[in-house]
VOGU-3710 file (C-alpha; in Angstrom, 3 decimals, decimal comma):
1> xxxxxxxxxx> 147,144/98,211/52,450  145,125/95,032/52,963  141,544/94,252/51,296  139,191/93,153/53,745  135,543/92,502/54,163  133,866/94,187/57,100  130,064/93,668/58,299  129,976/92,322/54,277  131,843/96,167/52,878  134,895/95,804/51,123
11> xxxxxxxxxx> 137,377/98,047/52,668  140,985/98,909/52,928  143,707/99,702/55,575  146,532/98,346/57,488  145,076/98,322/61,070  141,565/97,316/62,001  141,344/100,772/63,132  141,565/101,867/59,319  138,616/100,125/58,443  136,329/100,708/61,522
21> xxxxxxxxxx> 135,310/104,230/60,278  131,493/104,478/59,534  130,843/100,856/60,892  128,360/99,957/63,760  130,797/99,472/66,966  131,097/100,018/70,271  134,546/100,797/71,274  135,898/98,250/73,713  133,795/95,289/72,566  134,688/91,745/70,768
31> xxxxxxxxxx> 135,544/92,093/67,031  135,465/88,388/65,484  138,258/88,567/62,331  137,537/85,012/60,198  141,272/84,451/58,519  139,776/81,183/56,580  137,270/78,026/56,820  137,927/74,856/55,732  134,770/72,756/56,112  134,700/69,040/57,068
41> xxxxxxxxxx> 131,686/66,480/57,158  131,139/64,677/60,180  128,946/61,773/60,211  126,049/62,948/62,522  124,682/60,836/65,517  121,971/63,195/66,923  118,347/62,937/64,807  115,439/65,589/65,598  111,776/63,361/66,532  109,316/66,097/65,542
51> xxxxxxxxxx> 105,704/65,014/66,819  102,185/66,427/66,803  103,065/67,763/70,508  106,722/68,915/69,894  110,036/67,741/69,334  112,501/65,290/71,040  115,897/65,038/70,166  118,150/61,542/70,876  122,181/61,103/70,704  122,881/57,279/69,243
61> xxxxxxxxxx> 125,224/56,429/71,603  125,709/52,690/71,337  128,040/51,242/68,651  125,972/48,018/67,686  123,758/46,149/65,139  120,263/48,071/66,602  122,117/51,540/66,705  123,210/50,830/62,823  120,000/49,768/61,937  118,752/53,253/63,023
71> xxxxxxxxxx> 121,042/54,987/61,943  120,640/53,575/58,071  116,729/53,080/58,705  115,175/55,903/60,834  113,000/57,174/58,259  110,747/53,418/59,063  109,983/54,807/62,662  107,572/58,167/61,701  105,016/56,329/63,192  101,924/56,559/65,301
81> xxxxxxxxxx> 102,215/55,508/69,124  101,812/52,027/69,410  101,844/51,624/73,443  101,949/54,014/76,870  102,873/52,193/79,835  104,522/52,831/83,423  107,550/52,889/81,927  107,554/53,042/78,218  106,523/54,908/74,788  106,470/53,200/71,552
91> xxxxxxxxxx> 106,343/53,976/68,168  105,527/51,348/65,509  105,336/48,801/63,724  107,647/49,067/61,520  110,039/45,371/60,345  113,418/45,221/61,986  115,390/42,527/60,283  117,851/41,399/62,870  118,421/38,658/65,156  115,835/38,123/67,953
101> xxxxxxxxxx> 116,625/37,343/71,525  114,831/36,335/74,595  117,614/38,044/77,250  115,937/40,334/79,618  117,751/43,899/80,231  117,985/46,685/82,669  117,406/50,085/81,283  117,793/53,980/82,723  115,033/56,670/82,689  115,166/58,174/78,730
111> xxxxxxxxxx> 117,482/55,558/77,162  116,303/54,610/73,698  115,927/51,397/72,346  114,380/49,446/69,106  112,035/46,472/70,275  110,975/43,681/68,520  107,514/43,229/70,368  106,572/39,556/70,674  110,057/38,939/69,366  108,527/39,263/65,962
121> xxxxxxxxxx> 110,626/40,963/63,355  107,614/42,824/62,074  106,426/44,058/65,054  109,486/46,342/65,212  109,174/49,870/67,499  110,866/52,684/68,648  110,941/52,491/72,260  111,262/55,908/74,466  111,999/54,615/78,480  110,413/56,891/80,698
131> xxxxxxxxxx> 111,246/55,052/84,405  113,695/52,611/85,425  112,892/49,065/84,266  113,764/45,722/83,120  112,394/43,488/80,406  112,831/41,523/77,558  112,674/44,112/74,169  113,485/41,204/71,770  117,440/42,259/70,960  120,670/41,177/72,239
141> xxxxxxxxxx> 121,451/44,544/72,473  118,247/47,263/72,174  119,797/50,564/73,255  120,553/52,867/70,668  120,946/55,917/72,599  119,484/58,930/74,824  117,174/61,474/74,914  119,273/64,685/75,167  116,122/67,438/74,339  112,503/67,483/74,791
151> xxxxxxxxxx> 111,887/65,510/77,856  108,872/67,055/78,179  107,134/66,133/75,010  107,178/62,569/75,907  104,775/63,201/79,373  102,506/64,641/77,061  102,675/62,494/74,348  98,755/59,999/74,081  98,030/56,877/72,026  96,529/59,508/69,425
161> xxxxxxxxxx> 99,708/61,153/68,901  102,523/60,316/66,159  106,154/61,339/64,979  105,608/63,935/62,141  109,160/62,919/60,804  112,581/62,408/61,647  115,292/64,493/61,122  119,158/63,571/61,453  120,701/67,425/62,816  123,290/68,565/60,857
171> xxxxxxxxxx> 127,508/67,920/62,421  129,254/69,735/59,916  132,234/70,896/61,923  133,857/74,224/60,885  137,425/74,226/61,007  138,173/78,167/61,222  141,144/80,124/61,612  139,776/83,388/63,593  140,504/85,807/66,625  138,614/88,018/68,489
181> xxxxxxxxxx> 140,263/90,641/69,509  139,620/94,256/71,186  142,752/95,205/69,935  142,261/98,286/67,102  145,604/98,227/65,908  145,675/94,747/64,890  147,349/94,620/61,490  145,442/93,164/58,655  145,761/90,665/55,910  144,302/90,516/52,584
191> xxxxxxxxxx> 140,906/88,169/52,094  140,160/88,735/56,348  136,939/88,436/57,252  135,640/90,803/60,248  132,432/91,183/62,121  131,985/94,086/64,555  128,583/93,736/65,380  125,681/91,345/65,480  121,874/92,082/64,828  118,605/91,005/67,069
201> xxxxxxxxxx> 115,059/91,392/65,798  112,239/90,676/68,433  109,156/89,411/67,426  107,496/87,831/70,286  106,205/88,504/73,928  106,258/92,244/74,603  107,277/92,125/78,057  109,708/89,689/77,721  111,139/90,889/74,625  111,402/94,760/76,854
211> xxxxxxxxxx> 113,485/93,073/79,011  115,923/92,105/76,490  115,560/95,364/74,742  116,138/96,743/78,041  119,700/94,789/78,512  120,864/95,544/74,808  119,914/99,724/75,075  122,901/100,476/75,215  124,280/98,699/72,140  125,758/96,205/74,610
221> xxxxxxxxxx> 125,626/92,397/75,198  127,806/91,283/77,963  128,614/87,598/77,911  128,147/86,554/81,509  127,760/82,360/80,726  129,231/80,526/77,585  128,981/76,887/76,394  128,753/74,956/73,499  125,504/75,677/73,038  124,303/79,150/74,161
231> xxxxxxxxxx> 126,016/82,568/75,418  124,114/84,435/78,304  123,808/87,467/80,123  122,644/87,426/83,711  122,615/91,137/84,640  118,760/91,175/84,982  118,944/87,321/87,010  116,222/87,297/89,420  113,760/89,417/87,585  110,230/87,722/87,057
241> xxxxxxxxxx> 109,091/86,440/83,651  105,735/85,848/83,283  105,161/84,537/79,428  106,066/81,205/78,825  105,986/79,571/74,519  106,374/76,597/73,138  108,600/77,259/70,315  111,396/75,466/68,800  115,125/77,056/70,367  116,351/77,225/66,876
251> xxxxxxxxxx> 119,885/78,241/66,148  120,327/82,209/66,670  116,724/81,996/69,143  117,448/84,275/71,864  114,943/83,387/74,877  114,661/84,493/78,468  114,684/81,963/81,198  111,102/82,186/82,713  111,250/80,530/86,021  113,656/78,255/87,960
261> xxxxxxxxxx> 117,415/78,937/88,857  118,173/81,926/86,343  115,089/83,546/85,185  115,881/86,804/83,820  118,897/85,233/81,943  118,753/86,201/78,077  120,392/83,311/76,316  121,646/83,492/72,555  121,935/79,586/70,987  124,524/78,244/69,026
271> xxxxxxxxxx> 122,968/75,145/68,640  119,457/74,209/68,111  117,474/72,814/70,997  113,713/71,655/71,426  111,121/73,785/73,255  111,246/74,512/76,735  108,572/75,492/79,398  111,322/77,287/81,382  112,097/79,757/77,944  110,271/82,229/76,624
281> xxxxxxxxxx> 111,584/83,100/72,893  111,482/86,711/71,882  114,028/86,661/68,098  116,490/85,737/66,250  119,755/86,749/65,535  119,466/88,212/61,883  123,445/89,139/61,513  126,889/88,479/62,745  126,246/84,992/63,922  129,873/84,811/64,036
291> xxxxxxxxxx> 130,356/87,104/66,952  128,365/84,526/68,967  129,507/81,379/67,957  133,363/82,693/69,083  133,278/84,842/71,461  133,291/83,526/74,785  133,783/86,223/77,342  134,095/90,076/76,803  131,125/92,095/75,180  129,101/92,061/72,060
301> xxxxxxxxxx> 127,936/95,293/69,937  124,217/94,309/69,126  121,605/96,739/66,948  118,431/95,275/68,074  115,022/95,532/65,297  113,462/97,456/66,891  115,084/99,931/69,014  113,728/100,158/72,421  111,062/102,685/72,755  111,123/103,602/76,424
311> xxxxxxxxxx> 110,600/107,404/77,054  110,978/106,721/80,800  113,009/109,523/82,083  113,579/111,260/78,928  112,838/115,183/78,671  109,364/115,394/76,986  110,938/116,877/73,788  113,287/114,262/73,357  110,594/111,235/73,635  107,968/112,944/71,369
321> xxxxxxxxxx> 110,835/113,607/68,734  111,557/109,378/69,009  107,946/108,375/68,635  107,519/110,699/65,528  110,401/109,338/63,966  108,274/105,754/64,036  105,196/107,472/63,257  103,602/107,101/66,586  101,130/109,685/67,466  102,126/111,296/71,164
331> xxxxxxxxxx> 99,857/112,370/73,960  101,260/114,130/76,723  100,072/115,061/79,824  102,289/117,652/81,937  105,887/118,928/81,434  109,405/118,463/82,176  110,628/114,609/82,706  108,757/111,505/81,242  108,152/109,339/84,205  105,189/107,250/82,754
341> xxxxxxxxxx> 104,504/105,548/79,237  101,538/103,747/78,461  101,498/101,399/76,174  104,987/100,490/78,150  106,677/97,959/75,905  108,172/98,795/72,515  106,038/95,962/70,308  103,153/97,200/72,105  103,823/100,823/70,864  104,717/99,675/67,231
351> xxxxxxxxxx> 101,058/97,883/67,276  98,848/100,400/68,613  100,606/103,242/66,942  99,822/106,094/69,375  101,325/106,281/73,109  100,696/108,580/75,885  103,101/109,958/77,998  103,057/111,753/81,899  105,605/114,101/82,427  106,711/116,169/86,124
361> xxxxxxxxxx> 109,015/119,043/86,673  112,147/117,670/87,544  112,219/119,520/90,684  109,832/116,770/91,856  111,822/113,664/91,011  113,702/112,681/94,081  117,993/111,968/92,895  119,394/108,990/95,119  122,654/107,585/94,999  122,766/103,819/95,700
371> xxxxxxxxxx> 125,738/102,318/97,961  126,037/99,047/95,623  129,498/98,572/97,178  128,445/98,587/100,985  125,165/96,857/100,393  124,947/95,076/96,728  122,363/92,455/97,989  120,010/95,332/99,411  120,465/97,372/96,433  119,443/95,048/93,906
381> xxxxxxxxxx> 116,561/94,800/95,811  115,754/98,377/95,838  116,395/98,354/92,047  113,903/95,330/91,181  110,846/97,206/93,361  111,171/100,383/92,324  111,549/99,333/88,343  115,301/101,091/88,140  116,926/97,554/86,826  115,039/98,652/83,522
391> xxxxxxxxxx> 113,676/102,032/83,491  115,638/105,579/84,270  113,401/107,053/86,486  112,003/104,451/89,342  109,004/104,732/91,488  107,933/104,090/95,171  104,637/103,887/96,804  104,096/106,230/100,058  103,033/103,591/102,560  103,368/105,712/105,782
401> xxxxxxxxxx> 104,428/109,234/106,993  105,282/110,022/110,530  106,659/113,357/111,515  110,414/112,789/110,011  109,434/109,190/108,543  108,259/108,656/104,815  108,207/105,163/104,304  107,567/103,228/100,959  106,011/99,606/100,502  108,016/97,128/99,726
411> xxxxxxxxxx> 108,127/93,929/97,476  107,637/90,672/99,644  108,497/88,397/96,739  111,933/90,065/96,177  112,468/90,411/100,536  113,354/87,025/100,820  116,782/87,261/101,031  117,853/90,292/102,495  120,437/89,327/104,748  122,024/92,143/107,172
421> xxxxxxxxxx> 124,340/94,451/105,259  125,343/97,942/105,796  124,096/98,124/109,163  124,216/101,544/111,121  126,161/101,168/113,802  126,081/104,834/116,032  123,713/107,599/114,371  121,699/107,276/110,711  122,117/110,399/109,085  119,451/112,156/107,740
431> xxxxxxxxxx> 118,372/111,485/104,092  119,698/107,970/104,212  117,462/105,230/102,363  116,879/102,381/104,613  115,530/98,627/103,539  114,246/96,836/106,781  116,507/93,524/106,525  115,145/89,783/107,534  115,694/90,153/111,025  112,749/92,157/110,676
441> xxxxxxxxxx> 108,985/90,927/110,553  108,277/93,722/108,045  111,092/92,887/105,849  111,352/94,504/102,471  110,493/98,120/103,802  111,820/100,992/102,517  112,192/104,052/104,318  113,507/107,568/104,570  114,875/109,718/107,794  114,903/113,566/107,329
451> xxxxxxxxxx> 116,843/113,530/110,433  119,578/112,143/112,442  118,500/109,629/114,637  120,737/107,305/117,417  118,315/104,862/117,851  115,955/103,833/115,180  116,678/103,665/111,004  114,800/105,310/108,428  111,876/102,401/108,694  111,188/102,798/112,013
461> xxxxxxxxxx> 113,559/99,404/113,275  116,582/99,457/115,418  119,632/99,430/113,902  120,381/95,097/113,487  116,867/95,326/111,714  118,161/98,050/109,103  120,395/98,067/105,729  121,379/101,446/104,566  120,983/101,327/100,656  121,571/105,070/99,913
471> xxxxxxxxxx> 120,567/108,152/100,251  118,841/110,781/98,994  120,595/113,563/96,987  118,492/116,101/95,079  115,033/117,651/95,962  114,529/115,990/99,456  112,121/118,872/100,886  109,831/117,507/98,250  109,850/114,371/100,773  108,307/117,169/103,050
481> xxxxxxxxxx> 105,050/117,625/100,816  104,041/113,818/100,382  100,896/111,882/101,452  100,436/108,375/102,272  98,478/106,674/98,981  100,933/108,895/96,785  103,353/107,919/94,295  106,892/109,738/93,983  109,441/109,009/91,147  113,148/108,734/91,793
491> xxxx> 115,856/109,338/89,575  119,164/106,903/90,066  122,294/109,432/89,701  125,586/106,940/88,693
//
């Protein structure tokens, strides 16, 4: 029997199954075992700029007698800024003590360079390029490296502004024996390390922070992206993010990615970064760091602070007996299925301390199927506009009703780039869920058919216009009763 430590117990067995028992898991994901470390220094060549309006990080790159004066001296540049021009910053003066030269130079968009201004040694500076240029900075050789983080800060950066201090970020490489492994019956070895799980507490930006809580609900992190600096799931990619902070991407920061290629992606860093427009941060990884610093594909067993507290499609017993259990005082309004919450997101909830709920007979929540295999583009899109990428129960808008015809309004922002998939090609069965494609004017519709029909699709268009997303399994007659202006709620049946 081996001695091990597991999530910090001491425990015994021969198999990592042995020691599993009464341990926060979900079967089938990564399990980081650390065999040893063995730590060694490196000497570190990235330093963190923190200033009044953020921080910008630089990599010394150059090997010469300005990159070594830096790198011994960089406490003497926390300065004020000295000069803003077309193509500079500087920060200064501070004495520089090396040879002068008069030899002009060509230098790239955020290179970094010490100047000797007037090619005086005590007009010394710290010189941030912000455009293509040439000139004469008073060294042989100026450049001392790039910026690599913070880009941004420097745009905003005025004469009033200053560098707060300078920090060199810490290299100290971890040589570790470890594996990750899924494997249960792995046999175990005296003074092992292992990590099953890894802990997220959320702090910031309620609807952002939903949207992650909304991800890791099921105990589950699934490691779509992986560098040297972050892991990141992408299963809600495409989803809008409206908060945007300024905050520091710290080492264990998770963030979502507000705009640009990839919003919606939760990222989890490894590395620190500076702030970024373009993230939102939400926590911090509290526990099992390891887990994300090794694992590289596969899933990840999180227990997020707090637990999500979405009633959304829960029976009303079952959400009033969560809230209780946080002390949050329930009002409900109707019976059967929770199909709205208000306050919506969890940190909301935990704030205001009292949430009320609207609950329908489940006889009046439509069941759908979704045909993600025949038309995956189409039925993302019919998850993102009716809420069903993060809620259980969905909802649709009646936008029209015609004799056989309920059709449902649409989200113009999400339409763009529904391409032709699942086309009918001879009859559309009745019941099937239709998404007028972007052959159509009116692209983005969603409609229903209670009918066969040879000719037209369940929005009204002929068949090249129409993508058939689903269809509709449970409680269709209630499709009978509707009126345009009304809401209906659909349940997603996997």
């Amino acid at each position: 029997m081996a001695e091990v430590i597991v999530n910090d117990k001491v425990k015994r067995g021969e198999t990592l199954k042995d020691v599993l028992d009464g341990e926060f898991y979900k079967e089938g994901a990564n399990i980081v075992i650390i065999k040893g470390i063995k730590k060694e220094a490196e000497a570190t060549r990235k330093f963190l700029v923190k200033t009044n309006k953020g921080n910008i990080t630089i990599a010394v790159t150059e090997d010469n007698e300005a990159s070594n004066f830096f790198l011994k001296n960089y406490k003497k540049f926390v300065k004020k800024v000295r000069w803003i021009s077309h193509f500079d910053i500087a920060f200064g003066p501070t004495r520089i003590d090396l040879d002068v030269s008069d030899k002009e130079r060509v230098f790239n968009k955020w290179d970094v360079l010490l100047s000797l201004s007037g090619l005086d040694k005590d007009e010394g500076h710290l010189v941030f390029i912000t455009k293509k240029t040439s000139g004469i900075y008073g060294l042989e050789e100026p450049k001392i490296g790039r910026v690599v983080g913070g880009k941004w800060v420097l745009s905003n950066l005025g004469l009033k502004d200053y560098i707060i201090d300078i920090e060199p970020i810490s290299e100290e490489k971890e040589l570790v024996d470890y594996i990750v492994t899924t494997d249960l019956n792995t046999k175990l070895e005296d003074g092992w390390k292992i990590i099953t799980y890894f802990e997220a507490e959320f702090f910031e930006v309620p609807s952002a922070t939903e949207h992650c809580l909304a991800i890791m609900e099921n105990h589950e992190f699934k490691i779509d992206e992986y560098t040297n600096t972050f892991i990141a799931n992408a299963s809600l990619k495409g989803l809008k993010i409206e908060e945007g902070n300024l905050v520091d991407r710290d080492r264990g920061v998770i963030t979502v990615r507000n705009f640009g290629d990839g919003e919606g992606k939760v990222f989890i860093y490894k590395e620190s970064r500076s702030s970024s427009l373009s993230h939102t941060v939400v926590g911090k990884v509290r526990k099992g760091m390891e887990l994300i610093d090794f694992s590289e594909t596969g899933t990840l067993t999180v227990k997020t602070v707090p637990e999500r507290l979405c009633t959304i499609g829960l029976e009303v017993e079952k959400a009033i007996e969560m809230f209780e259990k946080h002390g949050i005082e329930v009002e409900v309004e109707g019976k059967g299925i929770v199909v709205e919450q208000e306050p919506e997101y969890t940190l909301n909830v935990l704030k205001e301390k009292k949430v009320k709920l609207k609950a329908i007979s489940k006889e009046n929540i439509i069941t759908i199927t979704l045909y993600d295999d025949k038309a995956p583009i189409t039925s993302w899109y019919f998850r993102r506009t009716t809420g069903l990428t993060t809620k259980r129960v969905g909802k649709l808008h009646v936008y029209f009703k015609h004799k056989d015809i309920v059709m449902f309004k649409g989200n113009p922002d999400y339409a763009k780039g529904l391409l032709p998939e699942n086309t009918p090609e001879n009859v559309v069965k009745g019941l099937e869920i239709g998404v007028s494609n972007m052959v159509s004017r009116y692209k983005g519709m969603i409609g229903v058919r209670l009918s066969d029909h040879d000719k037209f699709g369940p929005t009204g268009e002929s068949f090249e216009k129409t993508n058939i997303v689903g269809r509709v399994l449970e409680n269709w007659e209630f499709l009978k009763k509707v009126r345009t202006g009304e809401d209906i709620y659909i349940l997603l049946k996997k």
